[in-house]
C-alpha positions in Angstrom: 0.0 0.0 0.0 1.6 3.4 -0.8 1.6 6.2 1.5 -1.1 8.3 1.9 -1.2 11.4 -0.2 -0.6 13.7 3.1 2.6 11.9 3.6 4.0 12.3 -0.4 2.9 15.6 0.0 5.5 16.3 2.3 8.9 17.9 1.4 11.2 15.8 -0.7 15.3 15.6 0.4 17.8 15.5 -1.8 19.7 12.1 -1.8 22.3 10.6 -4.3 20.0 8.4 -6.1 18.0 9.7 -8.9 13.8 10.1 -8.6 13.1 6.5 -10.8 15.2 5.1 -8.1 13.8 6.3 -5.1 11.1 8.9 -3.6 11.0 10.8 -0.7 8.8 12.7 1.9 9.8 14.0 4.9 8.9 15.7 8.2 12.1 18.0 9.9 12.2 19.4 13.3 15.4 21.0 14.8 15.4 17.1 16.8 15.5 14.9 13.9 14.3 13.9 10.9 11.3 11.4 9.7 12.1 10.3 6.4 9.2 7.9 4.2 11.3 6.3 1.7 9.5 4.5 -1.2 12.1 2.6 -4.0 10.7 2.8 -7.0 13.8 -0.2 -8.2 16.0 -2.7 -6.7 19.4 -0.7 -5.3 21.9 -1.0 -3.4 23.5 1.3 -0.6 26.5 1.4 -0.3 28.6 0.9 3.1 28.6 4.1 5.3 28.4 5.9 8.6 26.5 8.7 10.4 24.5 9.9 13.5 22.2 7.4 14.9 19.3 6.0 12.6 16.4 3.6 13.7 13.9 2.3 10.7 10.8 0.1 9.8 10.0 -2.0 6.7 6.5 -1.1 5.8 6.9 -3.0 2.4 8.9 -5.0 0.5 12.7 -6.7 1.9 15.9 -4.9 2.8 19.0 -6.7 3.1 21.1 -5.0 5.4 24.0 -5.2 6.7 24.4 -3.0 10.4 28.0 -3.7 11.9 29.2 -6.4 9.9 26.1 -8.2 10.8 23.6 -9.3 7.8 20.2 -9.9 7.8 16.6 -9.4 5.8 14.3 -7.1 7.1 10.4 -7.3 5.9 7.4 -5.8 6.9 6.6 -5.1 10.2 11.0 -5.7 11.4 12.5 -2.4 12.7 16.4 -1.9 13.0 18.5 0.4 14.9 21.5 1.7 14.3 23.7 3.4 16.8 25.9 6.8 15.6 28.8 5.7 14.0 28.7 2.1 12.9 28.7 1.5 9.3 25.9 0.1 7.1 24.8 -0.9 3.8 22.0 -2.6 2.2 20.3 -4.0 -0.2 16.6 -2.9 -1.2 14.5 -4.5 -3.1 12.3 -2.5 -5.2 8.6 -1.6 -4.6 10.2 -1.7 -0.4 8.8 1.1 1.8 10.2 2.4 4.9 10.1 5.0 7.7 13.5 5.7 9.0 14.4 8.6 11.8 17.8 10.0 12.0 18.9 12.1 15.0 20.6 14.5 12.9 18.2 17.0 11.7 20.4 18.1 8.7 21.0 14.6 7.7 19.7 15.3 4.1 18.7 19.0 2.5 15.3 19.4 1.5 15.0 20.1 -1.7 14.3 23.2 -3.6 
């Protein structure tokens, strides 16, 4: 099920995938950010490292890979990844997710 129109409706960020790869909506607050991350194709993240993230699979299957530790996540599985440790993954396309980052200037919102 996509996200309700209220939700795509909501500010994009810019990220370094192009739009036919993934779409984005989110909601920023000088605490965080909410991000609602639809991909539109299968991709793959590369390996990498910021301020603490925690997510949920709405949709679809993410392979990731949090601190050298590998696993599929699928609807209804959340992760959490403490600041600093690196992660990559896998996503398969037509996957949703919700994922909060503490940084609130994770991404730019774009123009």
């Amino acid at each position: 099920m996509p996200f309700p129109e209220f939700i795509t409706d909501f500010p994009e960020i810019d990220v370094p995938f192009p739009d036919d790869v993934v779409k984005t909506a989110v909601v920023q607050s000088d605490a965080g950010l909410v991000a609602f991350f639809t991909f539109l194709k299968d991709m793959e993240l590369p390996l990498h490292a910021h301020g603490a993230q925690w997510g949920t699979v709405v949709e679809g299957e993410i392979e990731f890979t949090i601190g050298g530790e590998t696993r599929f996540y699928r609807p209804g599985d959340s992760y959490d990844i403490p600041a600093g440790v690196e992660h990559g993954a896998r996503i398969s396309a037509g996957t949703r997710v919700i994922d909060v980052f503490e940084e609130a200037g994770r991404y730019a919102l774009k123009a």
